[in-house]
Every structure is written in C-alpha cells, then in structure tokens.
N, C-alpha and C positions, 0 to 999 in steps of 0.2 A: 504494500500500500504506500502512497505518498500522497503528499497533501504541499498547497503550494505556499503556505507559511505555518513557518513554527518559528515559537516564541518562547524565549528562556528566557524566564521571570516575569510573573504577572502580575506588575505594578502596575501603578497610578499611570505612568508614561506608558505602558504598553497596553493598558486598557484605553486609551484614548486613540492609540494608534490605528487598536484592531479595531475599535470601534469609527473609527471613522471609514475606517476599508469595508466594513459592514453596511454604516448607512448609506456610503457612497456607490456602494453596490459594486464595488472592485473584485472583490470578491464575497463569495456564499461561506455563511460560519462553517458547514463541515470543511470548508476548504483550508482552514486553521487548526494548528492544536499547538496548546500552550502548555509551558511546563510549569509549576514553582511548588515549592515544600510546605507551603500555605495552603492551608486546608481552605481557608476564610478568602483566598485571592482566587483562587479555583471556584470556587463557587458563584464568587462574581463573576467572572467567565462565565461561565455553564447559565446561570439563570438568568443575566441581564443581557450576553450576547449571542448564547446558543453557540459557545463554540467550547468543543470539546478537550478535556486536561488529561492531565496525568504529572503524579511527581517525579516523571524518570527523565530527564535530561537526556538520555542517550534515546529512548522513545521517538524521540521529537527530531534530532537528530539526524539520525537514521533516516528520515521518511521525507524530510522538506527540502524544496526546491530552493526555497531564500529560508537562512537564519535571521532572526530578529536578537538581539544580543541585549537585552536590559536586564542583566545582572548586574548588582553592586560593582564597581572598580575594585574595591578589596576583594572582592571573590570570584574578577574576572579568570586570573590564572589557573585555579581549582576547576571550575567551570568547562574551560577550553580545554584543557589536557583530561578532562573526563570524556569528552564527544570526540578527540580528533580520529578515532581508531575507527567510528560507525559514520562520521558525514561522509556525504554523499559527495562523491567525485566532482559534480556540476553544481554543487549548492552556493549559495552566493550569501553571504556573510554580511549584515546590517547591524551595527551597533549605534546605539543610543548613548555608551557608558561616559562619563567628563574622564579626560584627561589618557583615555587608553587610545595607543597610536594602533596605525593600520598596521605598523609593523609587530608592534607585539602580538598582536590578533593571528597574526602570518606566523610570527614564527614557534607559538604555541600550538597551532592547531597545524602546523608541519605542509610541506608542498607550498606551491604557488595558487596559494588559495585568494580568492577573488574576495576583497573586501570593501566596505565603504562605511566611512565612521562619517557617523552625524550629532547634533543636537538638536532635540527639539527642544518647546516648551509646555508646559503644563493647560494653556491654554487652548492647544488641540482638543480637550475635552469640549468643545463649545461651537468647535469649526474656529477657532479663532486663532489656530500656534501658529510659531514661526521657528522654520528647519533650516538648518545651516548645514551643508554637504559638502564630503571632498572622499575624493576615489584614490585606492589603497595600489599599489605600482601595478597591482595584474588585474587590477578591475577595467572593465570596456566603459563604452560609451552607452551600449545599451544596458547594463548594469544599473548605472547611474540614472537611463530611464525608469529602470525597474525602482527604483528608489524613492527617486520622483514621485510616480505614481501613487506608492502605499500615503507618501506624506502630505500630496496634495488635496487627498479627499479632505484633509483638515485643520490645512495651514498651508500658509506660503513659502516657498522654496527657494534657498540662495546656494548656489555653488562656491565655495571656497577655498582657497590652499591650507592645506591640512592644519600647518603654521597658525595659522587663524583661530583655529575652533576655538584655543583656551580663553580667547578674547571673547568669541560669540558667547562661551559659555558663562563669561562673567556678565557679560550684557543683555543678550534673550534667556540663556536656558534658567540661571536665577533671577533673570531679571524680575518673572512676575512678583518673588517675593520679596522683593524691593517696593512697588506698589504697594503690595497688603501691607506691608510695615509702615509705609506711608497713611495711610488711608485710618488704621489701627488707632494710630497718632492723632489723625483731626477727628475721629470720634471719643479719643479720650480728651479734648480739650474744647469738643463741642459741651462731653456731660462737666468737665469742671468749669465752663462758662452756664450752666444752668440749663442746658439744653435734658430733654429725657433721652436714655440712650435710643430710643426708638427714632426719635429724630434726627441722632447726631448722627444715627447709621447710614441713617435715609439722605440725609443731605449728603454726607461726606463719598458716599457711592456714586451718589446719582450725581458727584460734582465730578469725582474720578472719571466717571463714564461717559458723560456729556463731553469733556477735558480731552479724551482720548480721541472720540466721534473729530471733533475739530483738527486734532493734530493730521488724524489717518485721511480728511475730507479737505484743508487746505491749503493753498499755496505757499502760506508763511511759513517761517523758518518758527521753531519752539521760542527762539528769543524774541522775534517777532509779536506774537501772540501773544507772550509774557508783557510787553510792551500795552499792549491795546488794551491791558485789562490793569495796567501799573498807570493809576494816577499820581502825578506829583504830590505831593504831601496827602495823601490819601491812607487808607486803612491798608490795601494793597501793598504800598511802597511801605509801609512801619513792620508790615511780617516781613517782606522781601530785605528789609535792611535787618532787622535782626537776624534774619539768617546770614548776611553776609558777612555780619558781626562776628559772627559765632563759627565761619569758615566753613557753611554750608558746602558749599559747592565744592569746596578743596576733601572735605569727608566724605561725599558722596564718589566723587572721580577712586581716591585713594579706596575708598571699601570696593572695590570692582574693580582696582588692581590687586586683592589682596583674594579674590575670587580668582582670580586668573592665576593667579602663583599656585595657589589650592590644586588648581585644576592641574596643573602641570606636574605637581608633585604627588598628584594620584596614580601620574603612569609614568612616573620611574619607579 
C-alpha cells in the first residue's frame, strides 16, 4: 500500500497543513496517514480530519510518496535514523522543523535523498500562513512544485536560499507570537484603565485585525500608516514616544535577532 503523504508528528503545524490539503481538496484524507506517540494528536486527526494514524514512524515511512517532517528539532536525528532503512526510494522529504539544514536531513536518512526544508506559520490554521521555501542540493524543480502545492491550499508561498530561513523563522514562523504578546498587553492595560476585560478583548482584537486588513490592503509603507494615524501632540504620538523612550523598537528588532540565533543553534 502507499498513500501520497505521510506525516511525522501531528502537531499544531501539521494539522493545519493537512488540513488545509483536505479542504483544498489537494488531496482525499485516506490519501494521508500520520504518525505521532500522542494518543490525544491522533485522534485529532482521525475525528476532525478523517485521516488515518498510527504510532509507528516506520509505518508511514514505508508507504508515502512525500514525507512531511514536523518532528521537534531535538528529536529530529532519532527520528531520521529510525525511517532511513524503510523510505521509499522516490519519497520526497518536506520538513517544517527551525533550524534543521537540508543537509543534515540528507545525510541522516543516507543517499541523495530529495529534500526541501520550509517554515511555515501557525496561521495556516485559518487559510491565512505564510511559507518560506528553499530546495535541498538533489531536490528538482518539480519537487518544489510538489511543495508548493501542499502549502498553498493555506498560505502564501516565498522561495528562498536556505541561508535565509533562520531569518524567516525569527520573523513569520514566531512571528504570530509576537502579535498575541502584543495584543495580550493592550488588553491588560485596557482592564487596568477600567475597561471590563470583555471589552478590552474586543477592542484590542478587532484593533489588531482591522490594523493588519490595512497593512495587507494598502499602498503605504507600515511607517506611512503609522504617520496618518500619529497626531502631533496627540494621544497617538504620547504612547508612540514612550515607546521610543523606552527603546521600543531597538527591543523589538534585537528579540528577533535573538530568534534567529535560536534557530540556528537548533541545527548544529
């Protein structure tokens, strides 16, 4: 038997994955099987997308045409040197993991094996991620489409040199929880201004998400935009300068280079 993806490890990121391959109708759930040691992650599978599991890594292995690779970085190398003896000749090798190179991928699971290391982000659950790609020395052109395809049912797609990714992964792949921690923040300082939290939610949401709709809908640049809504001596410019005060912008930049160092020190 074979089936045209299987999935090691079924997290958050690769339910969103398969799931978007699902409603995008790329492909049909028997046409997936996923693996992970999660009783409680299998089952999300099985009952929210009808695609069938099992706990055996070598299972899965064995049988699929493209790996899907969203196993932790700490337990990539356990992982690969558990499947290299049963994949499949032609299987084509997709990772999600931060910081693990196409060549370590290659040279644990042994041969000139076709790979393609990506990041996504978390907001694939929504149709709304954003994938960052770059192809391993013996992967093709049409690989890359094959890659393509799984990520676009539910996010936008960028091609990039491998070099890159630690970068993308400090900027899209944690980026969204840069957001919530933002967001987090002007609902705890809507309830310590008197706000009920139900409102400070509601507003601080629906100000993020309004916020985003403009950036992804207009021509202006972010500082642009920031302008138009910055009155001189206004309410606007008094947060805008205490942040500045306080080297906002210099902690933001420096926490997302210190993502990016993370990220690289994952796959040495």
């Amino acid at each position: 038997m074979s089936v045209e993806l299987g999935i090691l490890g079924a997290g958050n990121m690769a339910e969103a994955i398969a799931g978007g391959v699902v409603r995008g109708g790329l492909l049909k759930p028997d046409q997936i099987l996923a693996a992970d040691v999660s009783g409680d992650r299998r089952k999300i599978f099985s009952e929210r997308l009808g695609i069938s599991t099992t706990e055996d890594n070598r299972q899965v292995a064995s049988q699929a045409k493209t790996i899907l690779l969203s196993v932790k970085p700490q337990h990539m190398k356990q992982v690969l040197e558990g499947i290299r003896d049963v994949l499949r000749a032609d299987a084509l090798i997709i990772s999600i993991a931060a910081g693990i190179s196409t060549r370590f991928i290659e040279t644990h699971v042994g041969g000139s094996r076709r790979v393609i290391r990506t990041m996504p982000n978390t907001p694939m659950l929504i149709g709304e991620g954003m994938v960052a790609m770059a192809r391993g020395q013996h992967a093709t052109e049409d690989d890359s489409r094959r890659a393509r395809a799984l990520f676009e049912t539910a996010a936008a797609v960028i091609d990039v040199s491998e070099d890159q990714l630690d970068a993308v992964t400090a900027v899209s792949g944690s980026g969204p929880a840069y957001i919530f921690y933002l967001v987090e923040q002007m609902i705890r300082a809507g309830t310590e201004l008197d706000l009920s939290p139900e409102h400070a939610r509601q507003l601080a949401i629906k100000t993020a998400l309004g916020a985003a709709r403009m950036l992804a809908s207009s021509d202006d640049s972010p500082q642009e935009l920031r302008r138009k809504v910055t009155s001189p001596g206004g309410t606007t410019q008094a947060a805008i300068s205490y942040m500045e005060q306080h080297e906002f912008a210099s902690t933001v930049v420096e926490a997302l280079k210190a993502a990016a160092t993370r990220s690289r020190e994952l796959g040495s």
